[in-house]
DRENDRENDREN-780276 format. One line per field, with one value per residue (C-alpha): residue number from 0; x, y, z. Coordinates in pm, 1 decimal. Last residue first. Example, Ala and Ser with C-alpha at 12.3 -4.5 7.8 and 13.67 -1.06 7.14 Angstrom:
# residues 2
pos (1;0)
x (1367.0;1230.0)
y (-106.0;-450.0)
z (714.0;780.0)
END
This chain:
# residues 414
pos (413;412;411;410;409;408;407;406;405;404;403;402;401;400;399;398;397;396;395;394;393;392;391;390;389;388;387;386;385;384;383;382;381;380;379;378;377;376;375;374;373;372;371;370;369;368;367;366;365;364;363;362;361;360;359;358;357;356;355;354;353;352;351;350;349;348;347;346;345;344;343;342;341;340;339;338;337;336;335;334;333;332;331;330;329;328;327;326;325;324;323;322;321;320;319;318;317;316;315;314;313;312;311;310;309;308;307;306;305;304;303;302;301;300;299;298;297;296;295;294;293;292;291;290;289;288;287;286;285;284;283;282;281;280;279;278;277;276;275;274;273;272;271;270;269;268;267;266;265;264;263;262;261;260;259;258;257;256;255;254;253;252;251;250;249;248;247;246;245;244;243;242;241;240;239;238;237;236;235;234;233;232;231;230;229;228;227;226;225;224;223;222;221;220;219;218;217;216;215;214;213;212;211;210;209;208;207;206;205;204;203;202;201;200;199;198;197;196;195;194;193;192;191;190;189;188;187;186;185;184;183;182;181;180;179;178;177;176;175;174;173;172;171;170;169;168;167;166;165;164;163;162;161;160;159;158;157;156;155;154;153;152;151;150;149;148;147;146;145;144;143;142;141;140;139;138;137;136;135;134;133;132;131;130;129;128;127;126;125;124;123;122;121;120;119;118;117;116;115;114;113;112;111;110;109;108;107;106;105;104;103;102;101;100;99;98;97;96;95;94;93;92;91;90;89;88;87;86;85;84;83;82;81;80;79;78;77;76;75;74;73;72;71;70;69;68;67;66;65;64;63;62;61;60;59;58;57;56;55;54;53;52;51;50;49;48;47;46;45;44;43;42;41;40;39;38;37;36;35;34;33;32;31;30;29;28;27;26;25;24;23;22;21;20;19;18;17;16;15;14;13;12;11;10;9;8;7;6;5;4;3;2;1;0)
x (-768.5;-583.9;-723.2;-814.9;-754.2;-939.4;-896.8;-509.9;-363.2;-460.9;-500.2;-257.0;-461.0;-269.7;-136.5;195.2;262.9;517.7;861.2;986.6;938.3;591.5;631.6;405.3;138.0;-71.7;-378.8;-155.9;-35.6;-364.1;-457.6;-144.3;-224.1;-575.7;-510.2;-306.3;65.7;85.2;279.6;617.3;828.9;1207.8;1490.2;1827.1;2125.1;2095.3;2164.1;2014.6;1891.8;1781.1;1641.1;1432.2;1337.3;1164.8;988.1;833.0;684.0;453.3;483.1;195.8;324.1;589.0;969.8;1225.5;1593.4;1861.9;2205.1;2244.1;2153.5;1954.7;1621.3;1710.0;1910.8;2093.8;2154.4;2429.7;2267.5;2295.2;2163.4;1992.4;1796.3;1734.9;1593.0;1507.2;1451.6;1231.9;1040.2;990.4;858.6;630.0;499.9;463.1;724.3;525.7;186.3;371.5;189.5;276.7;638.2;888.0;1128.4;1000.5;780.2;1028.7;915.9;808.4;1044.6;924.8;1182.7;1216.7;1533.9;1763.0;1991.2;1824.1;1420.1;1297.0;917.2;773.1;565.2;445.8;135.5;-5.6;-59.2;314.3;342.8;635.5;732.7;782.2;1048.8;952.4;946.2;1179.3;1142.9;1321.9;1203.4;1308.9;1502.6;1805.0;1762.1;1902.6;2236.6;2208.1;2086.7;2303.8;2576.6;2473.5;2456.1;2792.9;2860.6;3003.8;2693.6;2499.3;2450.5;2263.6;1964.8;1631.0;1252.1;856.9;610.3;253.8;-42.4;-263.9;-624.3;-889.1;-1283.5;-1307.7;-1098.4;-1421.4;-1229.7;-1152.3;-1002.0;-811.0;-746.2;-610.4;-780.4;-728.3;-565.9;-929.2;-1032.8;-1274.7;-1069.1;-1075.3;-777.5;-636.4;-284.1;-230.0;81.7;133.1;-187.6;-71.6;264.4;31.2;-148.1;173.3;300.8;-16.1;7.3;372.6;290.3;0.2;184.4;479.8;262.9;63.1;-68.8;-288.3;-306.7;-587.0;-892.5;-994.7;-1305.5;-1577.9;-1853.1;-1763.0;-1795.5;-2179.5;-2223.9;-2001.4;-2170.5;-2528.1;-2435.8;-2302.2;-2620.2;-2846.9;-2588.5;-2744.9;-2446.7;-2233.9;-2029.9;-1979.7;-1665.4;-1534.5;-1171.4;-1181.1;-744.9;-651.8;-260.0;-381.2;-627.8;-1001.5;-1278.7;-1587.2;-1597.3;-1926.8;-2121.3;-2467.6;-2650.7;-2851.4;-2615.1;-2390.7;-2559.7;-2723.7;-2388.4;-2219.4;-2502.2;-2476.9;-2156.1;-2126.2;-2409.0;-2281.9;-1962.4;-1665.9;-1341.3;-1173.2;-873.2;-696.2;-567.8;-393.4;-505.4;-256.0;-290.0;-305.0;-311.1;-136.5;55.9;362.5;326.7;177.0;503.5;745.0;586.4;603.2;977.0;1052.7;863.1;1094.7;1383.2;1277.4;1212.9;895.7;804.8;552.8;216.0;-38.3;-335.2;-581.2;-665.1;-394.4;-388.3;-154.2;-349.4;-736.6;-574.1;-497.3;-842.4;-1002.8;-1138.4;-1316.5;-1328.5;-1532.9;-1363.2;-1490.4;-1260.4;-1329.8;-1200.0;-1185.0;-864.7;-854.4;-1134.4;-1128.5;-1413.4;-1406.6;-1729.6;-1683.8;-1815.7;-1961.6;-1912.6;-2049.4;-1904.7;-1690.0;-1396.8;-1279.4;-1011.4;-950.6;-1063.5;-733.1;-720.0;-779.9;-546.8;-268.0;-306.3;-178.4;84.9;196.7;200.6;383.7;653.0;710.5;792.0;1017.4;1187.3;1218.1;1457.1;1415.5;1462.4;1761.0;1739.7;1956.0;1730.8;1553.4;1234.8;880.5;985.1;1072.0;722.7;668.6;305.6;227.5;321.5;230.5;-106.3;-144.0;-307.2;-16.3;-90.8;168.8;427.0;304.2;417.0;772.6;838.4;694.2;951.0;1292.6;1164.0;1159.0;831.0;555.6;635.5;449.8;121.3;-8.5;-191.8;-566.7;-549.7;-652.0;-880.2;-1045.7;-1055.5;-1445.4;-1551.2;-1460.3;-1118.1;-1144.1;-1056.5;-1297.7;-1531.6;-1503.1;-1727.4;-1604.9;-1450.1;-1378.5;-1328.9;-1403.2)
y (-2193.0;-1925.4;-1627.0;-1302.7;-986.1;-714.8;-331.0;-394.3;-280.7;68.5;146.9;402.8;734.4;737.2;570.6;634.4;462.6;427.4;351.4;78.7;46.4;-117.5;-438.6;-608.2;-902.7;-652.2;-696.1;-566.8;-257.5;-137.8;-158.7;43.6;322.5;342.4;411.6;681.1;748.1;1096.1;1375.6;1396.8;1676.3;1619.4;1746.4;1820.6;1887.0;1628.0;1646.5;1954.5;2234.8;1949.9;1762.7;2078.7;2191.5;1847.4;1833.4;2189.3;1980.2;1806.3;1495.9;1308.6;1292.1;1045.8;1132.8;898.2;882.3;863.3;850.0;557.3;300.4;25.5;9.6;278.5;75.8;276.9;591.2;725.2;1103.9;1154.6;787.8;659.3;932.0;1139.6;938.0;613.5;680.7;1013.5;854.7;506.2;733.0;927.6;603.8;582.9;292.4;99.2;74.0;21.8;211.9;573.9;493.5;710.2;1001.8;1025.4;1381.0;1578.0;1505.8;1877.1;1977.1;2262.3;2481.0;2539.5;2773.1;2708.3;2549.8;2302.9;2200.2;2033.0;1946.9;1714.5;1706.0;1352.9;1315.3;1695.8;1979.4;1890.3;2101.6;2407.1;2507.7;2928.5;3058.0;3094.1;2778.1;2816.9;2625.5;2297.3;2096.9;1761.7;1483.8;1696.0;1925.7;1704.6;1754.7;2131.2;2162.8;1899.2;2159.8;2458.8;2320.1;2167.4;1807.1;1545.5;1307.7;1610.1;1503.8;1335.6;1301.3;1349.3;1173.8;1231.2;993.0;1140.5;1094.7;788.7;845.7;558.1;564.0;544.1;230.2;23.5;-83.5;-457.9;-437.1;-768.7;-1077.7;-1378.4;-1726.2;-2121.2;-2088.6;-2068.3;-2403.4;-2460.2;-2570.6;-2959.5;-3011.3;-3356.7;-3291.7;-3060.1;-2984.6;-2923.0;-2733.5;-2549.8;-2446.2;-2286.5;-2083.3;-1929.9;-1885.4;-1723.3;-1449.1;-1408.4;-1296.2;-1089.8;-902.1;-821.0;-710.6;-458.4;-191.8;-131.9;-513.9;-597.6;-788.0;-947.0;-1066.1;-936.8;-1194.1;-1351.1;-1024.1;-984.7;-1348.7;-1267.2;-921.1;-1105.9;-1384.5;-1087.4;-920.8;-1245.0;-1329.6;-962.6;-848.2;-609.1;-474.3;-121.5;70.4;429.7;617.1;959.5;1090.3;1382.5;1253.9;1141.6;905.3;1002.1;765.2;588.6;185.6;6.7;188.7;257.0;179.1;342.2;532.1;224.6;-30.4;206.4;333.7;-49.8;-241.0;76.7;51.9;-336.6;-278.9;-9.5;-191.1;-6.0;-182.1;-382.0;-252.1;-443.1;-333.4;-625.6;-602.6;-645.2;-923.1;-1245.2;-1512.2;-1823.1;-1558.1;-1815.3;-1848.8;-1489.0;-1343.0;-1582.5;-1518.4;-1192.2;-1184.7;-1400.4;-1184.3;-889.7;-1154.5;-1247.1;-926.0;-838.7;-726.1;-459.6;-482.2;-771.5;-931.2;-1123.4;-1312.4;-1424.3;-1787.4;-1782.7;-1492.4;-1650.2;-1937.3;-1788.8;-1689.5;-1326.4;-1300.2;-995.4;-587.9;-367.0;-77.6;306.8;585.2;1006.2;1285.6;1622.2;1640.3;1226.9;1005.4;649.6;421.4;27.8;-170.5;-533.1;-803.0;-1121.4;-1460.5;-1575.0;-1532.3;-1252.8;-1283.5;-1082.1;-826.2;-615.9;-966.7;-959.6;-1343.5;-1140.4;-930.2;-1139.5;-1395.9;-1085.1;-980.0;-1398.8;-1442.7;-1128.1;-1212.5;-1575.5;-1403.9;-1162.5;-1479.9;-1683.2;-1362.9;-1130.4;-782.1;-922.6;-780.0;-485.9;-318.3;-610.8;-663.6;-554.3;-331.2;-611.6;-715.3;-474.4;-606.8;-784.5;-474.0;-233.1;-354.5;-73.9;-188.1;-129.0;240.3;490.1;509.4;286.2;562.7;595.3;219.6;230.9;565.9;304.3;0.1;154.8;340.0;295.1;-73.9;-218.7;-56.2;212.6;125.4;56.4;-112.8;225.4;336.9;45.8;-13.3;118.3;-96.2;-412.2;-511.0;-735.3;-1102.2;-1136.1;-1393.0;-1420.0;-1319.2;-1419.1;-1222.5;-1520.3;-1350.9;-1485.3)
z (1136.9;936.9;1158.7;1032.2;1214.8;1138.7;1329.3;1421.9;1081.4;975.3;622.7;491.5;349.8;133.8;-191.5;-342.2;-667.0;-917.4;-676.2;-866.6;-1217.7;-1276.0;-1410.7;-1705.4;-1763.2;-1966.1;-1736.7;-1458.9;-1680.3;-1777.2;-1421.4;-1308.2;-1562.6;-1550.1;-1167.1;-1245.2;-1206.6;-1043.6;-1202.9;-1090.2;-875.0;-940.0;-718.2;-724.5;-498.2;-166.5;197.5;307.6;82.3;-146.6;91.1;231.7;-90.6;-165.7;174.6;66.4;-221.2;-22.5;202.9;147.5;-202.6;-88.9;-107.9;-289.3;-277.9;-520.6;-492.5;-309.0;-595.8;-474.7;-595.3;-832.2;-1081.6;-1371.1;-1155.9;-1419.1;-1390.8;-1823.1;-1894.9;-1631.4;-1441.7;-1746.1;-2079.1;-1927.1;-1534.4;-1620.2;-1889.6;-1697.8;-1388.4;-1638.4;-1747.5;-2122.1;-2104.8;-1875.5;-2109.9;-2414.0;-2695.1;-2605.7;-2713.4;-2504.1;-2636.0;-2994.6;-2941.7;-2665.2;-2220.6;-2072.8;-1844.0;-1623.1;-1389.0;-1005.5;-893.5;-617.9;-828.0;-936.5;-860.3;-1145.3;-1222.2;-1478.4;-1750.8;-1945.3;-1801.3;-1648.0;-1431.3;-1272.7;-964.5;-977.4;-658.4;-664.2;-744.9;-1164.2;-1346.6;-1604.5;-1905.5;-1992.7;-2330.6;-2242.9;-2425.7;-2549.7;-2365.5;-2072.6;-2146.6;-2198.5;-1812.8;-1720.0;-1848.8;-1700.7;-1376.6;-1388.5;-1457.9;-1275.4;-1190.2;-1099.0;-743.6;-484.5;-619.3;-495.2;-650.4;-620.8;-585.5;-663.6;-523.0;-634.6;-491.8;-466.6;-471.1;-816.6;-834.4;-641.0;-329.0;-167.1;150.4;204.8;480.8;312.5;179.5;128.9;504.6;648.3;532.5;235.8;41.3;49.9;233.4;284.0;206.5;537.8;603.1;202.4;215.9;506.3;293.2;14.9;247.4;422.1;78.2;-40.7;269.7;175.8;-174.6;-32.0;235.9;-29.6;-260.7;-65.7;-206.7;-510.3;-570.9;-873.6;-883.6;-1210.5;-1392.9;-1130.8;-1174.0;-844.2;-713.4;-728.0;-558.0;-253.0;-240.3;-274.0;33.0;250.9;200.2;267.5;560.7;730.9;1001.6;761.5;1012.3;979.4;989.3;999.0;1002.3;1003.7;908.0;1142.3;1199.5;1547.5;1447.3;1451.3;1519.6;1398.5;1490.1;1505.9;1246.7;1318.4;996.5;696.5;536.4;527.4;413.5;148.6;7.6;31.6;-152.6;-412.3;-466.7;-490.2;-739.5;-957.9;-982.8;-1094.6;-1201.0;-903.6;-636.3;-387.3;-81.1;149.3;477.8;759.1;1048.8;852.6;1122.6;1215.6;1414.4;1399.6;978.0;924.5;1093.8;960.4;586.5;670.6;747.9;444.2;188.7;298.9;218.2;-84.7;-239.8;-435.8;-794.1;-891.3;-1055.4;-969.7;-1021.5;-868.7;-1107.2;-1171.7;-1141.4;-791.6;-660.6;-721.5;-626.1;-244.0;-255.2;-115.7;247.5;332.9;420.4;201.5;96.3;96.5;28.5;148.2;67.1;299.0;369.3;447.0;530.7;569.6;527.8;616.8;528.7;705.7;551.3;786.9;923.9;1229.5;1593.5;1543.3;1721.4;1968.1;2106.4;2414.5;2599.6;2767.8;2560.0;2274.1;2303.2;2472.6;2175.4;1937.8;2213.6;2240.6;1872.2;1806.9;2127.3;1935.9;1592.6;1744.6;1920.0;1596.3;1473.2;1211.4;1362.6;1523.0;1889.2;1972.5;2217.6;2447.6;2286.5;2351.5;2033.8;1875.2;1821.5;1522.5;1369.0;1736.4;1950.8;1653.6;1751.9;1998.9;2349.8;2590.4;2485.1;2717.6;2485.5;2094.6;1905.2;2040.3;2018.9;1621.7;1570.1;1669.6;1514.7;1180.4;1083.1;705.3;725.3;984.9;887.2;1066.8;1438.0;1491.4;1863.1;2092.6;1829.9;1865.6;2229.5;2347.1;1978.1;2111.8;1895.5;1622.5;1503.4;1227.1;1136.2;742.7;446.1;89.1;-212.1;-483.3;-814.7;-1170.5)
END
């Protein structure tokens, strides 16, 4: 069962919040992070992306980025733009985008809860991505992103967090630049904290949305405290990391659409009759063609948009990753007529986020790459099922947004 507990948050005072919330780490390079953060000494890209208070050429993954986090993040609070919360609490965090909304509530979760799966989990990670947060959590001795986990509906938990909130000032409410509301209310009643704790410990499994790499290194920071510290008995900060837990209805996959470089040798006409093999292709018409559905895709070649529709017999509807519509593309098209056998690293293909529309697709293609596939979203259903099956996600599934902002809870390992 799930441990979800209260903690006392590292946070700014409400007048600097919107000043502090900044995107996650790795959603800029170095380069875009020192542009946003102009004129806004308060941002906490300076203690997510430290370099940028760095002379120009310093290795992204040195001891001194790690020092200059520590020192911006201790700067904060000792500036007194940030505090922390003198008992422990739940946060509710709501973020609004085009009109839709997601609610999380903001806590602890258990570094054995990760390490016996139950919190659960759906992609691979890298070693040396986990390295560089595993530095930053280590010298922060804090966790200062939010890992976003998901759980299966809980009319409870819902309705704890729908009265708490329509019946409270929140603390933070403001807009970011890019238009997206972000909300939050402290949850400052221990009887109510004390009933969500005791609600989600009957909740058989959380699952990561986003975020692997954050948790992975968060549990490795954990672990190696224990190891420091061979007395433990648990309770101590470092047993947990920071997350925003969210009911799945609340959450939004968009789709995750991919751009090749070229035809692998082969005409237009001839990929075309390669691929009919697996695909039914129609014409689309000029205008860009949106999958409706699973197992449909769109193809921009040419110039010209068509439908592919995946033939009976290509995938087998029984193996939760193989009925992906990523796995169908990679398997029957990407791999064997376009030669792209390993996408992670292959040059040839690139991958553009849902956020940024289909337009962005026409643009790479009329710039630096030839064709161009629009893909139905992977659902929620899809990445749970997959988690509780003990199974990989092919890389590049999922695209969540809105992002949540780092900055707004910081929570401290000691």
């Amino acid at each position: 069962m799930a441990v979800f507990r209260p903690f006392r948050a590292v946070r700014p005072t409400p007048e600097y919040s919107s000043k502090v919330a900044a995107l996650p780490y790795d959603v800029m390079n170095s380069r875009e992070a020192a542009e946003m953060v102009k004129g806004n000494p308060f941002s906490f890209l300076h203690v997510d992306k430290a370099e940028i208070d760095l002379p120009e050429g310093t290795d992204l993954y040195s001891e001194q980025v790690y020092l200059k986090a520590r020192e911006n993040l201790d700067k904060l609070v000792s500036d007194g733009i940030c505090r922390q919360d003198e008992e422990e609490r739940f946060y509710i965090y709501r973020q609004i985008m085009n009109g839709r909304s997601q609610t999380g509530l903001v806590g602890c979760v258990s570094i054995d809860d990760y390490i016996n799966s139950i919190i659960k989990k759906h992609e691979l990670t890298r070693a040396d991505k986990e390295a560089d947060r595993i530095n930053h959590v280590d010298y922060c001795d804090a966790n200062t992103g939010p890992i976003f986990l998901t759980y299966r509906p809980q009319a409870e938990i819902s309705s704890i967090v729908s009265d708490w909130s329509s019946t409270h000032t929140p603390d933070y409410d403001f807009v970011t630049d890019d238009g997206i509301s972000n909300t939050v209310w402290v949850i400052n009643c221990s009887e109510t904290n004390k009933k969500i704790s005791a609600l989600f410990s009957s909740v058989d499994y959380l699952y990561i949305a986003d975020g692997h790499h954050r948790a992975a290194s968060a549990v490795k920071v954990g672990l190696k405290r224990r190891a420091q510290n061979p007395d433990y008995n648990g309770s101590e900060e470092f047993n947990y990391f920071l997350a925003v837990l969210f009911d799945c209805d609340e959450l939004e996959i968009m789709d995750y659409n991919r751009v090749i470089k070229d035809l692998n040798g082969y005409s237009e006409d001839e990929f075309i009759e390669k691929i009919s093999d697996k695909f039914t292709v129609e014409p689309a018409g000029n205008e860009a063609y949106k999958p409706e559905c699973a197992h449909t895709f769109g193809m921009l070649l040419g110039g010209k948009w068509y439908k592919l529709t995946a033939k009976e017999g290509t995938f087998n509807a029984a193996d939760p990753v193989e009925a992906l519509d990523v796995s169908i593309l990679q398997s029957n098209l990407i791999s064997p007529v376009l030669g792209i056998d390993d996408p992670r690293t292959d040059k040839r293909i690139d991958f553009v986020g849902g956020i940024r529309g289909l337009g962005e697709l026409e643009r790479r293609v009329n710039d630096d790459m030839c064709l161009a596939f629009s893909m139905y979203p992977t659902t929620l259903k899809e990445l749970m099922d997959i988690a509780d099956a003990g199974q990989i996600m092919p890389p590049k599934s999922t695209w969540f947004e809105p992002k949540l902002l780092s900055g707004l809870f910081i929570h401290k390992l000691k």
